[in-house]
C-alpha positions in Angstrom: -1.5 -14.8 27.8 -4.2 -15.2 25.2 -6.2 -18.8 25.5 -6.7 -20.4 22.2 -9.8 -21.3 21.5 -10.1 -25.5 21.2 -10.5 -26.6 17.3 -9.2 -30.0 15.1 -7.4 -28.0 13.0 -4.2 -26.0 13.9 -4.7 -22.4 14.4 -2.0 -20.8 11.5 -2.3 -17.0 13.1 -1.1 -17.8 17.0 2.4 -18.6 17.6 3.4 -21.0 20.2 2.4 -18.6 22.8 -0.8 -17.8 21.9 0.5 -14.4 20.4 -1.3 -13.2 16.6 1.6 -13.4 13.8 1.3 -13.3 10.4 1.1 -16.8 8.5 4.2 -17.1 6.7 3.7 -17.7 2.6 6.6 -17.1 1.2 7.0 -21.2 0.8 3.9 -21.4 -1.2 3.9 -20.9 -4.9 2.5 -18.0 -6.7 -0.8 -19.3 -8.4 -4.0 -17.5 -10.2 -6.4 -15.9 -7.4 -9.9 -14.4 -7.7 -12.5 -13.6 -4.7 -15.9 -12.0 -5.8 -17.5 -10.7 -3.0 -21.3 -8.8 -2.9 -22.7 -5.8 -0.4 -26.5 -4.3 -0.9 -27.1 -0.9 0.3 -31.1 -0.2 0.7 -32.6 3.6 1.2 -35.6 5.5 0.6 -37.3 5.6 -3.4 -36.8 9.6 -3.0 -33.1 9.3 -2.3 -32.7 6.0 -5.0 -34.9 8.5 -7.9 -32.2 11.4 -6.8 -29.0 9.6 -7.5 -30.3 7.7 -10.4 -31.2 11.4 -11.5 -27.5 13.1 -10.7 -29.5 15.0 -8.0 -26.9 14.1 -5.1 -25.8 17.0 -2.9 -22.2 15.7 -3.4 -22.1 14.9 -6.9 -21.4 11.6 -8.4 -22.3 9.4 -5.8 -21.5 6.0 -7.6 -18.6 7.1 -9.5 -16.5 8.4 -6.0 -18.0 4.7 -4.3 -16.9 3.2 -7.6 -13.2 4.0 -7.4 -13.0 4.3 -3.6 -13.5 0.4 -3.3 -11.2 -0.3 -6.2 -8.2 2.3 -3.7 -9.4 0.2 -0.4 -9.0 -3.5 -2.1 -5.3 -2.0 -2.8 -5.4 -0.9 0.7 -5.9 -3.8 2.7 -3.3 -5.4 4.5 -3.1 -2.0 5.6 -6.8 -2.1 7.2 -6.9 -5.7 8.4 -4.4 -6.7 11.0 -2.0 -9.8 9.5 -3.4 -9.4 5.5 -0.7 -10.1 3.6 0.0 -6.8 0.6 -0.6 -8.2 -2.7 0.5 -7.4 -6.4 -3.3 -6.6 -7.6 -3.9 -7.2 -11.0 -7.7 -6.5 -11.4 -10.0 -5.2 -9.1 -13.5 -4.5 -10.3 -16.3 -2.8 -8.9 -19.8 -2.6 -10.2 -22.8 -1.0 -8.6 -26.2 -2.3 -10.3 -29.5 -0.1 -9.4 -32.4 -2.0 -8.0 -35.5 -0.1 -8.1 -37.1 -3.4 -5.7 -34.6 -2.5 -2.7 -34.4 0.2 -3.3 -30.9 1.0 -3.4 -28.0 -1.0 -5.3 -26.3 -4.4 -5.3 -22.5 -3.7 -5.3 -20.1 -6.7 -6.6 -16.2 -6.6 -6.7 -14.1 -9.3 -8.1 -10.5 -9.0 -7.5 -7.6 -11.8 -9.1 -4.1 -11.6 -8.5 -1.1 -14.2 -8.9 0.4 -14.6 -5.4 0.6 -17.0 -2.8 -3.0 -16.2 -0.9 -5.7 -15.2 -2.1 -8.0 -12.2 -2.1 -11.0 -12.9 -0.5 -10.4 -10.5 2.0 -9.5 -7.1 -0.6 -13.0 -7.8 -2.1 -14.8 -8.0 0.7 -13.0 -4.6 2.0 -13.6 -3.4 -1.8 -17.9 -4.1 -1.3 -17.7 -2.6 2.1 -16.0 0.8 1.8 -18.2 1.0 -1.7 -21.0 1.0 -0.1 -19.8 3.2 3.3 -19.1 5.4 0.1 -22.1 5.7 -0.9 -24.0 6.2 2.0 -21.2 9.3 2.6 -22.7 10.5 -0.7 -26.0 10.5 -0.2 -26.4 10.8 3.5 -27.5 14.5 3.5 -30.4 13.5 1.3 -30.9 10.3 3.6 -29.2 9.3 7.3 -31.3 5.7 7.8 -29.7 4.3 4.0 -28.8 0.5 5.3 -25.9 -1.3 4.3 -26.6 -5.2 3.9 -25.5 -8.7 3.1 -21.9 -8.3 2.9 -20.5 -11.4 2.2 -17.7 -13.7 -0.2 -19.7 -15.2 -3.7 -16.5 -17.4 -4.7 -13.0 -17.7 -4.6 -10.8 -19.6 -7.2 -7.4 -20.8 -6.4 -5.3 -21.9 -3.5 -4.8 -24.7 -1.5 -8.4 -24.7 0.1 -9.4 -25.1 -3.6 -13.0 -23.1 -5.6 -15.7 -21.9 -3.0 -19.1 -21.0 -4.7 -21.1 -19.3 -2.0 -25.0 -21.7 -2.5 -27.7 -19.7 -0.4 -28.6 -16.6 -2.0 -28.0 -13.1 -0.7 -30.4 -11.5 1.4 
């Protein structure tokens, strides 16, 4: 039997027996959700000058990370064990250059109206972006880093707004 770990609050995804189960929300009401979560992905000045120039073995290396975050958000209560599917309605992806990483900051902000929220389909929306894009460009570059992957803000729900107040490394 799995122990459960000792907290003040109750744990919502063990049953009775200690057993993972997914929380049941079909008593909640639907209400306006929207997570914005952030990734960075640092690499080399040669390999940042030769996607900024279109000079990627693979082609368009942001364009394919682009809309492969935007298919894994809508993917990811099949990734994540006990992530609830959700009707999408918006799922954005933008990856910004940054000549002072090098590499490129990567946001996604993803809003639905259901009865949880979405933190988790933008976080998996940053994080296959940028696995992405180091598939792109890893024959020009195999030590690209992935960074800082982490939630911005949430609106909605029961556990109310979240605005994330240290900065991003």
């Amino acid at each position: 039997m799995m122990q459960q770990p000792k907290t003040t609050q109750p744990l919502t995804h063990l049953d009775s027996q200690g057993q993972a189960q997914m929380v049941d929300v079909s008593t909640k009401v639907p209400t306006r959700r929207q997570a914005v979560a952030a990734a960075q992905v640092r690499m080399s000045t040669a390999t940042f000058d030769a996607i900024e120039n279109g000079n990627a073995p693979k082609g368009d290396v942001l364009g394919t990370a682009r809309v492969a975050g935007i298919m894994a958000a809508k993917q990811t209560s099949q990734l994540i064990p006990l992530c609830h599917p959700l009707p999408l309605h918006k799922v954005e992806v933008q990856i910004t250059p940054d000549s002072q990483l090098p590499g490129y900051q990567i946001q996604a902000t993803v809003t639905t109206k259901a009865e949880t929220g979405v933190e988790m389909e933008a976080l998996t929306a940053v994080s296959i972006t940028a696995l992405t894009l180091y598939d792109m460009a890893k024959a020009l570059e195999k030590s690209i880093q992935i960074e800082s992957i982490c939630l911005l803000s949430k609106t909605g729900g029961k556990s109310g707004d979240y605005l994330r107040q240290e900065e991003v490394i």
